[in-house]
C-alpha positions in Angstrom: -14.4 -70.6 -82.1 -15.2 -67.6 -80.2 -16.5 -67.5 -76.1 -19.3 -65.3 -76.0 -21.0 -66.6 -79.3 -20.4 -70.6 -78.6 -24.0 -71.1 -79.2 -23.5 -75.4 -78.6 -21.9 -74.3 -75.0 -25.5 -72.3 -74.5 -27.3 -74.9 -75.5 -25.9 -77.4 -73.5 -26.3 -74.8 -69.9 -29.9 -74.0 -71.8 -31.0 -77.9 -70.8 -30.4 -77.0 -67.0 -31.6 -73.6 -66.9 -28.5 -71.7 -67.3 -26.1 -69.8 -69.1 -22.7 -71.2 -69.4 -21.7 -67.0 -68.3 -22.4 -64.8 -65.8 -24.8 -62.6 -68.2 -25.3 -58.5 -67.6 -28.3 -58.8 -65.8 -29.4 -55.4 -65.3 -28.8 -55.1 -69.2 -31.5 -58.4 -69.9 -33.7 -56.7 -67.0 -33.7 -53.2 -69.1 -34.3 -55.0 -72.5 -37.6 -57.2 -70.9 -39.2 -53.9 -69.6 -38.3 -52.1 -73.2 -39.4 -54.9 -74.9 -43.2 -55.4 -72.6 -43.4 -51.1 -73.3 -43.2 -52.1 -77.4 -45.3 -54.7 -77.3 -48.1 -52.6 -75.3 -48.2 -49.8 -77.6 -48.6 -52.0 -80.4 -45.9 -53.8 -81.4 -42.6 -52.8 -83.4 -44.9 -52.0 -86.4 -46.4 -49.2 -84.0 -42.7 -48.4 -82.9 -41.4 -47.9 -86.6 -44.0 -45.6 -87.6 -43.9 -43.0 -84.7 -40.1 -43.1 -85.7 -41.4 -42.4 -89.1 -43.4 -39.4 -88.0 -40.7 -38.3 -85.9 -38.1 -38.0 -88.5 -41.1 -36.6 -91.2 -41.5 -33.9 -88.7 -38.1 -32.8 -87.9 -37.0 -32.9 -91.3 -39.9 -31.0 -92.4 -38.8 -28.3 -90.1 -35.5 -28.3 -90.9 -36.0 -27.8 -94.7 -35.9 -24.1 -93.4 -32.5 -24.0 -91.8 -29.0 -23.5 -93.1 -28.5 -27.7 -93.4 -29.0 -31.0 -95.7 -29.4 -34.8 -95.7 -26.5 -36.3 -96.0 -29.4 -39.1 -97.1 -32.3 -37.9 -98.5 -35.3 -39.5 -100.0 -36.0 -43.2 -99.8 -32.5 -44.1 -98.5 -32.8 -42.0 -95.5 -33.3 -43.9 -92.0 -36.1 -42.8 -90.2 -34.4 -43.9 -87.0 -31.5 -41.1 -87.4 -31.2 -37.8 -89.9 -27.6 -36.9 -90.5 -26.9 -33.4 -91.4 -24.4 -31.1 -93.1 -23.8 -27.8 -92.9 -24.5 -25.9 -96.3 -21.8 -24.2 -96.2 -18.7 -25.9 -96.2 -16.8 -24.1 -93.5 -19.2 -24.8 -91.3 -17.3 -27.1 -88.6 -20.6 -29.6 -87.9 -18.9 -31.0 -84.8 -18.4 -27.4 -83.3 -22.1 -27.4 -83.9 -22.4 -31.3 -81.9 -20.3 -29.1 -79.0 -22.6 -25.9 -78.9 -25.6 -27.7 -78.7 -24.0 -30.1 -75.9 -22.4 -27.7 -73.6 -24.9 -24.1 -74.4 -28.0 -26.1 -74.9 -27.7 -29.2 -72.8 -29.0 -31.4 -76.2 -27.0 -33.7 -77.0 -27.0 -34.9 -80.7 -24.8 -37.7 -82.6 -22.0 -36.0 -83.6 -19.8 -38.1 -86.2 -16.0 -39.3 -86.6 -13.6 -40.0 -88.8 -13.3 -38.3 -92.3 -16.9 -36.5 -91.7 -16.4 -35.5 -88.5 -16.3 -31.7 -88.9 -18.6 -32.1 -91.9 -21.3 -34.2 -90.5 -23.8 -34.8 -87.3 -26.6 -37.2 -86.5 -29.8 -36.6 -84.9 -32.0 -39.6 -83.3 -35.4 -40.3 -83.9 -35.5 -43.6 -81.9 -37.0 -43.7 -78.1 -38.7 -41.7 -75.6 -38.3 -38.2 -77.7 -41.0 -36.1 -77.3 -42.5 -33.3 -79.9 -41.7 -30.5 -77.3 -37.9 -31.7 -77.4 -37.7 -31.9 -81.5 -39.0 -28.2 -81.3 -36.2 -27.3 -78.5 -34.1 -28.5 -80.5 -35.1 -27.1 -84.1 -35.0 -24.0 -81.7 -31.7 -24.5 -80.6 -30.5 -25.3 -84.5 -31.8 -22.3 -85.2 -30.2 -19.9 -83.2 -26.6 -21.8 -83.6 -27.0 -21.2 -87.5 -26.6 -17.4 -86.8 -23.6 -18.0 -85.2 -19.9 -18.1 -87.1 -18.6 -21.5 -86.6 -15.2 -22.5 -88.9 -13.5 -25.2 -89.9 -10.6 -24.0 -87.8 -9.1 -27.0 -85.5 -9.4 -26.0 -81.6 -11.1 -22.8 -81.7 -14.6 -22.0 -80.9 -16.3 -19.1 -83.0 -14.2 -17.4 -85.7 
């Protein structure tokens, strides 16, 4: 048995109008207004397909650049792209840094085994067309740069 998921003990505090925990307010307060902005531009069905464009467009435009899908085709999530560096000395979380601390963008970059091989951009939220471009901008101009696979050090 586990506390936060004891869904008899919240069924039980549900019949006098409570929760049997303190819950994070400010986080249920957050979720109702998200969840009245999805529901008045059309529902999730309306949500999922501007994520669809989204991801259509930015991947379109980055068909040009010097990076692929880690997931391409049907498989890929339309609510994130990951990416790779073609080339393979390309250090992709030097590119997650860049693009953080030059830029001000900030993008997903990724851990474990891929973490110098692979980072994530979002597709989900309140991302406007102007800020893909910035950022395809942004991508852009970091490709020209020489960024290696070498642990701790910025540009070779």
């Amino acid at each position: 048995k586990n506390l936060y998921f004891n869904y008899p003990l919240y069924l039980k505090n549900g019949e006098r109008g409570q929760t049997p925990f303190t819950p994070a307010v400010a986080t249920l307060i957050m979720l109702n207004d998200r969840l009245k902005r999805i529901e008045e531009s059309g529902g999730i069905k309306a949500q999922n397909e501007i994520m669809r464009k989204r991801a259509e467009y930015f991947r379109k435009k980055i068909s040009s650049l010097p990076f692929k899908m880690f997931v391409a085709g049907e498989n890929a999530s339309n609510c994130v792209t990951a990416l790779r560096p073609k080339n393979p000395d390309v250090n992709a979380h030097k590119i997650f840094e860049i693009l953080k601390d030059e830029y001000r963008i900030w993008i997903c970059p990724n851990g474990g085994e891929y973490a110098e091989k692979v980072f994530r951009v979002g597709h989900i939220g309140s991302i406007k067309k102007s800020e893909i471009d910035r950022l395809l901008k942004a991508l852009k101009q970091v490709a020209t740069k020489n960024i290696t696979n070498i642990s701790g050090g910025g540009y070779k």
